[in-house]
C-alpha positions as CSV (number, residue, x, y, z in Angstrom):
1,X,-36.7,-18.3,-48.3
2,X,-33.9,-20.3,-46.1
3,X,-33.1,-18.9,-42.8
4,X,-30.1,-21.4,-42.9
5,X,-27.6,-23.1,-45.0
6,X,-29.3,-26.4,-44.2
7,X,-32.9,-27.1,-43.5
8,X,-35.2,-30.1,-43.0
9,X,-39.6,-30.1,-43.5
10,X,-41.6,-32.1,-40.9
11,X,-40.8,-35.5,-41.8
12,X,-42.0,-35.2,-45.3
13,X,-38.6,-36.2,-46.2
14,X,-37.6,-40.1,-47.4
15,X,-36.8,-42.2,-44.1
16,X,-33.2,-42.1,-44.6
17,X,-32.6,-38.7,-44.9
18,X,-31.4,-36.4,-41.6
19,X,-31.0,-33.3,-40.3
20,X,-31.3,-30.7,-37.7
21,X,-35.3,-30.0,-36.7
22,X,-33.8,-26.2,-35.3
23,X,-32.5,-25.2,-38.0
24,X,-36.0,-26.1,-40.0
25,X,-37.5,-23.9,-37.4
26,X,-41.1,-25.7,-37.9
27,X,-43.4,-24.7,-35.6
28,X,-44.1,-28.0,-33.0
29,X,-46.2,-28.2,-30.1
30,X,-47.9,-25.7,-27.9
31,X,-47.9,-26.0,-24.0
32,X,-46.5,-24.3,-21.0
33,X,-45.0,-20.8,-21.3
34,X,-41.3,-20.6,-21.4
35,X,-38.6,-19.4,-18.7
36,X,-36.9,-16.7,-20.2
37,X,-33.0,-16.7,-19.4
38,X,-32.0,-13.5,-16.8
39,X,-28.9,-12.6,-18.4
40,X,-27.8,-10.8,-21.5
41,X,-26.1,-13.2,-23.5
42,X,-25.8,-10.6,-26.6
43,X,-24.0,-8.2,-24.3
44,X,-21.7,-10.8,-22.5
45,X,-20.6,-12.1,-26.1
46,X,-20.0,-8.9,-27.4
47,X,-18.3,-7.0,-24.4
48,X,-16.7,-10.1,-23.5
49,X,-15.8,-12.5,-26.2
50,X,-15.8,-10.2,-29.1
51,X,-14.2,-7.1,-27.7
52,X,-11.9,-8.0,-24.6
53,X,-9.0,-9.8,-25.9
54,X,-8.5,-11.3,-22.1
55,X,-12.1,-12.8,-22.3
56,X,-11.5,-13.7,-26.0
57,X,-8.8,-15.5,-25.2
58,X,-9.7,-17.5,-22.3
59,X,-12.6,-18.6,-23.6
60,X,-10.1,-19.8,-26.8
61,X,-7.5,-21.4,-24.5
62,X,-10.2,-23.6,-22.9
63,X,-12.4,-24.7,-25.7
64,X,-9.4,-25.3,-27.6
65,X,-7.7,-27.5,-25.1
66,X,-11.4,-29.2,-24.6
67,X,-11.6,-29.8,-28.5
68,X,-8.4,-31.9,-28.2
69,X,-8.7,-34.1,-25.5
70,X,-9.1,-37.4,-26.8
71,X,-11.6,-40.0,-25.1
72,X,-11.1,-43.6,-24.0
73,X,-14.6,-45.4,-24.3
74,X,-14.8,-48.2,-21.5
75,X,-18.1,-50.8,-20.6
76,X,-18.0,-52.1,-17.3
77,X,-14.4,-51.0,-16.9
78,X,-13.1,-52.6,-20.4
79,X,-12.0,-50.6,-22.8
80,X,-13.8,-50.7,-26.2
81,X,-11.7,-49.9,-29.3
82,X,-14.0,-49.0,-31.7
83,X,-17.7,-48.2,-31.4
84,X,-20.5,-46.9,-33.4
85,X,-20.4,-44.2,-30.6
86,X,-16.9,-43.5,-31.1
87,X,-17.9,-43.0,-34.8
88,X,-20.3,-40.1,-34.1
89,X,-18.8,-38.2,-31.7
90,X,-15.6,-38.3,-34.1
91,X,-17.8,-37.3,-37.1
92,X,-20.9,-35.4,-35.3
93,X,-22.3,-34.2,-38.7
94,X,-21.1,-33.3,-42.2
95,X,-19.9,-30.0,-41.7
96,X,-18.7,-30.7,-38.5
97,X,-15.9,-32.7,-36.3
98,X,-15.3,-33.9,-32.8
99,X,-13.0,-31.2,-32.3
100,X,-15.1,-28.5,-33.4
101,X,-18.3,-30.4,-31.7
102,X,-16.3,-30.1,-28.5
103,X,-15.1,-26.7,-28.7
104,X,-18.6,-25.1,-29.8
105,X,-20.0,-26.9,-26.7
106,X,-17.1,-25.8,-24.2
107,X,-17.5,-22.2,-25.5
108,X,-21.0,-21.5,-25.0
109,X,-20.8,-22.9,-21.5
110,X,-17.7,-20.4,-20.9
111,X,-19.8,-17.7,-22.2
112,X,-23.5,-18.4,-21.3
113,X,-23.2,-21.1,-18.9
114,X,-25.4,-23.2,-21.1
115,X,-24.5,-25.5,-24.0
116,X,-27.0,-27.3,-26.1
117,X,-26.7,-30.5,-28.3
118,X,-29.5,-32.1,-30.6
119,X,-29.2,-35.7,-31.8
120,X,-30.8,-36.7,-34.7
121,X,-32.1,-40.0,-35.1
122,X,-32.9,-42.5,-37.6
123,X,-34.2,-45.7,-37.1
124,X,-33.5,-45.0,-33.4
125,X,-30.3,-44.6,-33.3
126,X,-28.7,-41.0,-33.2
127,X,-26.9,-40.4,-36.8
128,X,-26.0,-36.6,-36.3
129,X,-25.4,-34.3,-33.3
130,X,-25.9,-30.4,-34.1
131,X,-25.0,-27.4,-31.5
132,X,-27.7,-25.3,-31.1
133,X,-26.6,-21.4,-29.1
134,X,-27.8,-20.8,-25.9
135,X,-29.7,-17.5,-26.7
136,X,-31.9,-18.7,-29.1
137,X,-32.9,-21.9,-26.2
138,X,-35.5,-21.8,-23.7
139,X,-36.2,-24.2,-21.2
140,X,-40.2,-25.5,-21.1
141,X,-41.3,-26.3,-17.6
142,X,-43.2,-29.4,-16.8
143,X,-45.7,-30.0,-14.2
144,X,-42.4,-31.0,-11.8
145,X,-40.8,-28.2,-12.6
146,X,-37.9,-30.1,-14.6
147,X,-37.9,-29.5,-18.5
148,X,-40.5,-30.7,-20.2
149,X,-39.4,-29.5,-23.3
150,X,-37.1,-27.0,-25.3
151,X,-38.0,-24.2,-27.3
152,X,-35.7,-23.2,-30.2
153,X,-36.1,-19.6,-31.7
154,X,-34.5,-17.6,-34.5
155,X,-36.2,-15.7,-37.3
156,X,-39.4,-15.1,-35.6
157,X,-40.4,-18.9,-35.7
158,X,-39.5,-21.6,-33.3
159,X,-39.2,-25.1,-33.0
160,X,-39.8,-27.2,-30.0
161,X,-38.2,-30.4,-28.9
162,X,-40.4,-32.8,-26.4
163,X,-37.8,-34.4,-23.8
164,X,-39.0,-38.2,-24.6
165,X,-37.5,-40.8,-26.5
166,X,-34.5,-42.7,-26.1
167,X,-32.4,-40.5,-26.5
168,X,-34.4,-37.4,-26.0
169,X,-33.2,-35.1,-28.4
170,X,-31.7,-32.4,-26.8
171,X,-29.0,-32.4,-24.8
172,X,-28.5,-29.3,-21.7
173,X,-25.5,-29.0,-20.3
174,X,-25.3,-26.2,-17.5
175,X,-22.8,-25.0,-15.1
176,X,-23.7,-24.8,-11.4
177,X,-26.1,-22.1,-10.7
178,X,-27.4,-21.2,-7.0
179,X,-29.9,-18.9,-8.1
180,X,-32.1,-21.0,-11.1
181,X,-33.3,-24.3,-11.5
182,X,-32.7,-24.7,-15.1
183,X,-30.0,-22.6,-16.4
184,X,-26.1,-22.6,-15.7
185,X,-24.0,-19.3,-14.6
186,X,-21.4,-18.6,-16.9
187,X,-17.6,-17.5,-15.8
188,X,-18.2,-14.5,-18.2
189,X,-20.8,-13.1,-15.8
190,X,-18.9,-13.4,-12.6
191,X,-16.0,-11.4,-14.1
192,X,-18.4,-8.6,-16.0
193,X,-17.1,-6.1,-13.0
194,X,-13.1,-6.9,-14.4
195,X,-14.0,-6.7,-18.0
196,X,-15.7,-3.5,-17.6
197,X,-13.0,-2.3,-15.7
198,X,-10.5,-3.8,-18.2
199,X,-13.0,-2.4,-21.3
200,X,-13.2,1.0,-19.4
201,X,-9.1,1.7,-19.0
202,X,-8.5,0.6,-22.6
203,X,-11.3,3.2,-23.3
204,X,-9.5,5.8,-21.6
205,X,-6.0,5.1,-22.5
206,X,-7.5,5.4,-26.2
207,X,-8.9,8.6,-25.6
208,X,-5.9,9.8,-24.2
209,X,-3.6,8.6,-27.4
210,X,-6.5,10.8,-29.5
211,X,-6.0,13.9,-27.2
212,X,-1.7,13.7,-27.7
213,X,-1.5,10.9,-25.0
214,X,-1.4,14.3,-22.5
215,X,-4.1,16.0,-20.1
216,X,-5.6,18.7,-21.6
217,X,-4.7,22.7,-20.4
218,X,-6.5,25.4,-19.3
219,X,-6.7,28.8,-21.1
220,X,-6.3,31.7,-18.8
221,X,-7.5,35.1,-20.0
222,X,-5.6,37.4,-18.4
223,X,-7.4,41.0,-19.9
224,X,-10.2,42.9,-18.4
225,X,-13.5,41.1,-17.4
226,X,-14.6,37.9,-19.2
227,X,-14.6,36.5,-22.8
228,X,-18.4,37.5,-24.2
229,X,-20.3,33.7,-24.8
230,X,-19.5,34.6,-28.9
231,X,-15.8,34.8,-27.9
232,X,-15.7,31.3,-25.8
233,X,-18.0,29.5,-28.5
234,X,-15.2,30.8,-31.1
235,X,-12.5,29.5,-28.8
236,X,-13.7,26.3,-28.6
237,X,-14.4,26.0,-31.7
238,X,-11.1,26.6,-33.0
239,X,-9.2,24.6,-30.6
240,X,-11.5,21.3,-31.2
241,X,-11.0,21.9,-34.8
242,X,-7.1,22.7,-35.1
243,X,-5.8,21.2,-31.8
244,X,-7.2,18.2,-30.6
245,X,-6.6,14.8,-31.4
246,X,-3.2,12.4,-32.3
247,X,-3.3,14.0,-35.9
248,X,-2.4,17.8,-33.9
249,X,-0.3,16.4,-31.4
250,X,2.8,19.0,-30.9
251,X,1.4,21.9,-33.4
252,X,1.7,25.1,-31.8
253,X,-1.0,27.4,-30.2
254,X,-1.2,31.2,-31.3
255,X,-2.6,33.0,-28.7
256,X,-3.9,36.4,-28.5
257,X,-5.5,39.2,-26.2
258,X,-4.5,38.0,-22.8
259,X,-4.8,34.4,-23.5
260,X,-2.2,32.0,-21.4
261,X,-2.0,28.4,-22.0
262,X,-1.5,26.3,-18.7
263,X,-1.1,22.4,-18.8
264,X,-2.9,20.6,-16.1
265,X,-0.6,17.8,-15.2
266,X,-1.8,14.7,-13.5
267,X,1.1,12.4,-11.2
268,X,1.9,9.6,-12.7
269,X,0.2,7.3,-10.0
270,X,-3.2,9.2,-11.0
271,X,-2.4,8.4,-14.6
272,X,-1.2,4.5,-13.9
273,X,-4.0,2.7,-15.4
274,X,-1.8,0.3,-17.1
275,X,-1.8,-1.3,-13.7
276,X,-5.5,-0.9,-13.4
277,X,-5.9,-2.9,-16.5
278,X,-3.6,-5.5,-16.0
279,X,-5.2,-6.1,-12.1
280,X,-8.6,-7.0,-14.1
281,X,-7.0,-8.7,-16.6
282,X,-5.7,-10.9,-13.4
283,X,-9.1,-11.1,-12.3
284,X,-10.5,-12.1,-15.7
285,X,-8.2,-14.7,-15.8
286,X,-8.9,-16.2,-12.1
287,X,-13.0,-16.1,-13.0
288,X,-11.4,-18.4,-16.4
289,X,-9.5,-20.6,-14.1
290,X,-6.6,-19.7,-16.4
291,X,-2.9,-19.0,-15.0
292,X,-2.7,-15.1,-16.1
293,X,1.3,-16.3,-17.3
294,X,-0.5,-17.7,-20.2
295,X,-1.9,-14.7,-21.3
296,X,0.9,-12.8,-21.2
297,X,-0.3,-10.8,-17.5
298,X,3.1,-9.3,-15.8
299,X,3.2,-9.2,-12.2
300,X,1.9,-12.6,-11.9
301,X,4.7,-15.3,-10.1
302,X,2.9,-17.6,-9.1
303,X,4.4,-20.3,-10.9
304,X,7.7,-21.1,-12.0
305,X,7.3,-21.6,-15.5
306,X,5.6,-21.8,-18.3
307,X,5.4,-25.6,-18.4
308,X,3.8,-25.8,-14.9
309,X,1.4,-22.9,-15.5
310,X,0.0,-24.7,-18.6
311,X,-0.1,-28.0,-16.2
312,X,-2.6,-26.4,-13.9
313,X,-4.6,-24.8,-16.9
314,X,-5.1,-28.7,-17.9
315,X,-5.4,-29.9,-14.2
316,X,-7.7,-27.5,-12.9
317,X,-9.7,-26.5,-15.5
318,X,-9.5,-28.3,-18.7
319,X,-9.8,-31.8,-17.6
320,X,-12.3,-31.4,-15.3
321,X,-14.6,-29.5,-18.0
322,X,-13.9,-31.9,-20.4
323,X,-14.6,-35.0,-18.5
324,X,-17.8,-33.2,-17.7
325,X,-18.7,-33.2,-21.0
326,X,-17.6,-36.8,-22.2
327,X,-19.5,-38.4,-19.6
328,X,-22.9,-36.0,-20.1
329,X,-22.5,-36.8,-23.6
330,X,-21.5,-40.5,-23.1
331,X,-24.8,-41.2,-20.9
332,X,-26.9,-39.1,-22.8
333,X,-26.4,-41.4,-26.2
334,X,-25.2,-44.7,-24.6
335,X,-29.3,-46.3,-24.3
336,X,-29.3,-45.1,-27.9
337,X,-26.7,-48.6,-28.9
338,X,-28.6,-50.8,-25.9
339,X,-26.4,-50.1,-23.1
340,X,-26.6,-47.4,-20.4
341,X,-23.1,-49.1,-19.0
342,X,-20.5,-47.2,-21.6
343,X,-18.6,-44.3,-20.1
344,X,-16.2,-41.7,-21.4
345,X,-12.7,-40.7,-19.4
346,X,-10.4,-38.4,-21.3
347,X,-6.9,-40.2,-22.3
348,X,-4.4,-38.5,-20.1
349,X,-1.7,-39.9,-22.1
350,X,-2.5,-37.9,-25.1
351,X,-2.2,-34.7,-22.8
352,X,1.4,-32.5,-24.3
353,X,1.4,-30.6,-21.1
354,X,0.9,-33.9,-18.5
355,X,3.7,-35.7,-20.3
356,X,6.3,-35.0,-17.4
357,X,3.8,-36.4,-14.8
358,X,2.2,-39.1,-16.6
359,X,5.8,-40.6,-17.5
360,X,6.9,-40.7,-13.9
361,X,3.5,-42.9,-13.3
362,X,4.6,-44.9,-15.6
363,X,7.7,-45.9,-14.3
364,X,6.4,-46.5,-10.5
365,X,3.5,-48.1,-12.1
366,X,5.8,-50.5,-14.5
367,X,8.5,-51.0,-11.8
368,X,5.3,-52.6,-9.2
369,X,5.9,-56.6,-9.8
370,X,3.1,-57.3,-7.5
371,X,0.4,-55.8,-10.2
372,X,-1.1,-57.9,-12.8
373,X,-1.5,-56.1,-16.1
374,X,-5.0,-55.4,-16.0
375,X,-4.2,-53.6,-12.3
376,X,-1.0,-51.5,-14.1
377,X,-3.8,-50.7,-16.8
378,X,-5.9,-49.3,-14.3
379,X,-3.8,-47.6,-12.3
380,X,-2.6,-45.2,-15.4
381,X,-6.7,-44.4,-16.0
382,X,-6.9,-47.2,-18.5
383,X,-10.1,-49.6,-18.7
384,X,-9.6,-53.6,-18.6
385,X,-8.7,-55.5,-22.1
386,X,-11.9,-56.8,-23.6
């Protein structure tokens, strides 16, 4: 039986044919016990990705943007046009792009604050990169207490991957963590308090559309005594049944034997948790890195328009993730096609949303005589000719 819609035995395939060792999930080696992650992926993803549409789209925004930044591969500062590496990362596998490569990656570090990339080899040289999720990863210890190895789970069967060879075959990228040596913190986690929040008004304001978008009344019996515990069940009953929920909004009440209905109104500040929501939505956004203008936040003027909002998102938070990623990626593969010397820097050129600011470098950069043209190449973020 297949767990997956790919598979590959231990080796007892021809030479020439590939594929992901995970997604075989043959049992490997034995050794040291595993360090289990702290945090709840599952709930993050679901609470988070799945069910805030703040957190949803974030995460979206970024990967996105990541996915489309296009690379300039360079060797000792010249610029290389074309390159077996430039061939896999465009083509990663066959189900697979660059694009989607990138955005897989950039999403699982937004989420878990982990990402994980396996390189299959073949003649020792990497022919396909797969990316593996976070929560099925476990970091193996060695005797330094840097990974040794990686443990891949799903189904009840796992596979592990020794760190050795050239490349080693999994790749761990992992956002700064203060508080553990092997696994990254993701963004997700530091705004859990706002997405609650943000989960729990939407929560509210739902249950308050179901109950006629109104605080409910109290019944004042206004005979002799009190109503027998028959009589109150009855009530209840009845009002649950015929009077509750959008579907009975504005039918009327009958009321007999000394029964008065009296709303129980709230002020409108105690019922503001539009405001509520939109404040954790803010702070969703600020855990993101992304300008709440983009998501569609009001109250937030911090920048003048659109077009400058969407600069910073690239700026501050795309760039810098995605240059991350290139490079880790570039020096992970690079000894792979006999040179640890290439590098990756994203092409700022291609950017939509740096076009303003890119052209006016340009035009200082062009109007400067003095420079050569491999100095006016560098100065934009371009390598040397080769």
């Amino acid at each position: 039986m297949k767990l997956f819609p790919f598979s590959l035995g231990r080796r007892a395939a021809p030479p020439e044919a590939k594929a992901s060792r995970a997604q075989a999930l043959v049992a490997l080696l034995a050794g040291q016990r595993p360090q289990w992650t702290p945090r709840d992926y599952g709930a993050l993803a679901r609470e988070g990705y799945q069910r805030n549409a703040i957190a949803h789209r974030c995460v979206r925004l970024i990967a996105q943007s990541v996915g489309e930044v296009r690379f300039v591969l360079a060797e000792e500062g010249r610029e290389i046009p074309a390159h077996p590496l430039l061939d896999l990362l465009a083509r990663p596998n066959g189900r697979l792009s660059g694009t989607g490569l990138m955005e897989a990656l950039a999403s699982h570090l937004m989420i878990a604050g982990n990402g994980y990339v396996e390189a299959v080899a073949l003649g020792g040289v990497p022919r396909e990169l797969h990316v593996l999720r976070p929560d099925r990863m476990r970091v193996v210890p060695g005797a330094d207490g840097w990974a040794q190895a990686y443990d891949y789970t799903a189904g009840g069967r796992t596979v592990r991957f020794a760190q050795d060879g050239v490349p080693p075959p999994i790749l761990h990228v992992g956002l700064f963590n203060p508080l553990d040596d092997h696994y990254g913190a993701p963004p997700l986690e530091a705004a859990q308090v706002a997405l609650d929040l943000h989960n729990a008004a939407g929560a509210w304001n739902k249950a308050l559309i179901d109950n006629a978008a109104r605080p409910s009344g109290a019944l004042v019996y206004g005979g002799a005594g009190n109503l027998s515990d028959e009589q109150f069940d009855r009530l209840k009953e009845e009002l649950e049944a015929n009077f509750a929920g959008a579907a009975n909004a504005g039918r009327p009440l009958l009321l007999e034997g000394g029964l008065d209905w009296r709303p129980l109104s709230l002020t409108p500040k105690e019922m503001d948790f539009l405001e509520a929501k939109n404040a954790a939505a803010r702070e969703i956004a600020l855990a993101f890195g992304v300008p709440p203008m983009l998501l569609g936040i009001p109250g937030d003027a911090t920048y003048a328009n659109y077009a400058e909002a969407s600069r910073v998102l690239w700026r501050q938070t795309v760039l810098p993730l995605a240059r991350r990623l290139g490079q880790d990626l570039c020096h992970w593969l690079a000894p792979a096609f006999g040179t640890a010397r290439l590098d990756f820097e994203p092409d700022l050129d291609a950017v939509e949303a740096l076009h303003g600011e890119r052209e006016a470098l340009w035009r200082r950069v062009n109007e400067a005589s003095f420079l050569t043209e491999d100095e006016k190449r560098q100065a934009v973020g371009y390598g040397v000719r080769g």
